[in-house]
C-alpha positions as a Markdown table, in Angstrom:
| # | Residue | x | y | z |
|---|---|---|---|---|
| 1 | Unk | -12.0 | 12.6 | -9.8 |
| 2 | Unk | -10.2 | 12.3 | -6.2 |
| 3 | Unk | -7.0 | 11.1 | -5.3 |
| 4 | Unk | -7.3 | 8.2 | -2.2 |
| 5 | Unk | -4.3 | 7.9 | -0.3 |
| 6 | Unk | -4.9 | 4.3 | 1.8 |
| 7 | Unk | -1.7 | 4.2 | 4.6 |
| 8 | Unk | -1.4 | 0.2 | 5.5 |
| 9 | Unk | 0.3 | -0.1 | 8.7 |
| 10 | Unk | -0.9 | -3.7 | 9.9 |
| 11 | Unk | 0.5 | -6.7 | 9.5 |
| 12 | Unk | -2.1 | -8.6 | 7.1 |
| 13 | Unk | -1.2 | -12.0 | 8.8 |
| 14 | Unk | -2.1 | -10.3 | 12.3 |
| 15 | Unk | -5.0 | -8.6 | 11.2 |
| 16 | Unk | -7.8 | -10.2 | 9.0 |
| 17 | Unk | -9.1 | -7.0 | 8.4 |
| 18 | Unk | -7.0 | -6.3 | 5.2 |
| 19 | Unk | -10.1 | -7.0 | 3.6 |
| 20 | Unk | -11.4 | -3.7 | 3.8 |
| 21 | Unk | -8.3 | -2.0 | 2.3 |
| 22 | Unk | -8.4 | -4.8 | -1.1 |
| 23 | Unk | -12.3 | -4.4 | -1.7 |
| 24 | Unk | -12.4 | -0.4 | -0.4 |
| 25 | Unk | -9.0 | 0.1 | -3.2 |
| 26 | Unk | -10.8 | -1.9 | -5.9 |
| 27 | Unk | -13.6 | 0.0 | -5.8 |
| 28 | Unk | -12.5 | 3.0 | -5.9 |
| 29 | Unk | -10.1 | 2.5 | -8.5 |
| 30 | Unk | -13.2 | 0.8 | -10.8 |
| 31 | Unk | -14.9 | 4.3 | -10.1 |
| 32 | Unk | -12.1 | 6.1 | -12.2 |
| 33 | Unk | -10.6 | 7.3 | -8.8 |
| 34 | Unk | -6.7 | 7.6 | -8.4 |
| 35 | Unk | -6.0 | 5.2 | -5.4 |
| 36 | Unk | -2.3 | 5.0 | -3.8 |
| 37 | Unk | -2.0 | 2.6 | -1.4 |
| 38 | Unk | 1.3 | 3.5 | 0.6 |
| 39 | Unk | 2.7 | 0.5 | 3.1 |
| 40 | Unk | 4.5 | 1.6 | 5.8 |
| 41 | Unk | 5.6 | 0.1 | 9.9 |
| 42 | Unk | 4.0 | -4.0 | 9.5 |
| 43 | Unk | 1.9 | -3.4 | 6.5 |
| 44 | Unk | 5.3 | -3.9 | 4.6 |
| 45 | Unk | 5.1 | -7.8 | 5.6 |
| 46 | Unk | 2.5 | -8.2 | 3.1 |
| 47 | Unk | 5.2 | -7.0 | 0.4 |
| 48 | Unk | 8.0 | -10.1 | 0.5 |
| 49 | Unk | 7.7 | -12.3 | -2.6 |
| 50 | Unk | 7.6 | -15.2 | 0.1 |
| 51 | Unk | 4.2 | -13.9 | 1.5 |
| 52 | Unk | 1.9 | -16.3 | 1.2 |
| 53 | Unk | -1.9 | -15.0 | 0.6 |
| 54 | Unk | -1.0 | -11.1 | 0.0 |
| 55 | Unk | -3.4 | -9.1 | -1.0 |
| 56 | Unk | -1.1 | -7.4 | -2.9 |
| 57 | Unk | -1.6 | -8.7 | -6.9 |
| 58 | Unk | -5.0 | -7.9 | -6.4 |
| 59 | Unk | -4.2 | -4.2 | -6.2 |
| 60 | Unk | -1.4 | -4.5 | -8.8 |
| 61 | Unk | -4.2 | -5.9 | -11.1 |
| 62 | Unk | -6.9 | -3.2 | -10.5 |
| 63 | Unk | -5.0 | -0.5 | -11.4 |
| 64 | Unk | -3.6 | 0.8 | -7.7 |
| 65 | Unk | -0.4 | 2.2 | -7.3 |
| 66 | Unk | 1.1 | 0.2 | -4.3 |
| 67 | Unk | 4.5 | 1.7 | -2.4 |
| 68 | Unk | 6.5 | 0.7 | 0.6 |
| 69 | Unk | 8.1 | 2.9 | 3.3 |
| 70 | Unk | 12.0 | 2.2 | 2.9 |
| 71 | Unk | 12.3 | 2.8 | 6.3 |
| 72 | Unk | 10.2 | 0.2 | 7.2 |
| 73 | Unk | 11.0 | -2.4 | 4.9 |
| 74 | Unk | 15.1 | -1.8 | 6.1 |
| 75 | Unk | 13.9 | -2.1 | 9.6 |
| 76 | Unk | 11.9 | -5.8 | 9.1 |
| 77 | Unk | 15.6 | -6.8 | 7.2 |
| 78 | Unk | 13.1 | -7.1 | 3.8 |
| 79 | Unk | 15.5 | -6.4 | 1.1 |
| 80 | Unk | 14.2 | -4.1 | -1.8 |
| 81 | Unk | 15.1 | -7.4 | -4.5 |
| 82 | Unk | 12.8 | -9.8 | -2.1 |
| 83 | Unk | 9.9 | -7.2 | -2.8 |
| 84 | Unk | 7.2 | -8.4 | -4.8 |
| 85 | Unk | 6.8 | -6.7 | -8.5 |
| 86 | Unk | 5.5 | -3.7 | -9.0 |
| 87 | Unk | 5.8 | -2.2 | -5.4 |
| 88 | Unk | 7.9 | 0.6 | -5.7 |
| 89 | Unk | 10.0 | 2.0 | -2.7 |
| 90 | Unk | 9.4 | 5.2 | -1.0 |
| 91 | Unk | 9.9 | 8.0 | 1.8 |
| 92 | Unk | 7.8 | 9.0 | 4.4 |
| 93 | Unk | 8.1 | 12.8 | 3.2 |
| 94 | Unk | 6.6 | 11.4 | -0.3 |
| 95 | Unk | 3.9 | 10.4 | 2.0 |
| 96 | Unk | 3.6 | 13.8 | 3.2 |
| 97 | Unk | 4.0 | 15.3 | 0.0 |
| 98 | Unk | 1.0 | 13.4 | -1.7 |
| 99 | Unk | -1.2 | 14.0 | 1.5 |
| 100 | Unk | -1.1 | 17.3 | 1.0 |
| 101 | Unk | -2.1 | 17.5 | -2.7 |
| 102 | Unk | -5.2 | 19.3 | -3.6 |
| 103 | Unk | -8.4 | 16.5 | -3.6 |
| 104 | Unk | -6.2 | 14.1 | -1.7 |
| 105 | Unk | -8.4 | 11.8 | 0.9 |
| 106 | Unk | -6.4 | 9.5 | 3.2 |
| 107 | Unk | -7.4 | 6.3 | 4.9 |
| 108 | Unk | -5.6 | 4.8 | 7.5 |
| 109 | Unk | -6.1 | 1.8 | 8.3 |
């Protein structure tokens, strides 16, 4: 099976379009498909506890593996304890890193 990488840099309250991302992760992860889905510049928005209509428990539930660019979170002022469970905090060159594992396909979006 293949690894997707799906990069989230939109702000899901600005864009509608976060859609794609929730049904195109689901389905690959129901496929038996490893599916990251790595939230980085706006797309961290959709990580705050306070977010109202994230997207975000419905990739927790299916299996995906959801984490947020420090960086990005630090410069919204989102503090890693007003994160929502289960998103785990990372760096940009773990981003790197996992795009350039063998069978690794990448989506940005």
């Amino acid at each position: 099976m293949s690894k997707y990488l799906l990069i989230e840099s939109r702000d899901p309250f600005e864009s509608r379009d976060t859609e794609f991302l929730v049904q195109t992760a689901t389905d690959l992860r129901h496929r038996g498909h490893e599916v990251v889905v790595f939230l980085v510049q706006n797309g961290v928005l959709a990580g705050r506890q306070s977010a109202k209509g994230s997207y975000l428990g419905q990739l927790a539930s299916a299996g995906v593996t959801v984490l947020a660019d420090n960086f990005s979170i630090r410069e919204r002022g989102i503090k890693p304890v007003e994160l929502q469970a289960g998103i785990k905090l990372s760096g940009i060159e773990e981003l790197v890193d996992a795009l350039m594992q063998k069978n690794t396909k990448a989506i940005w979006h």
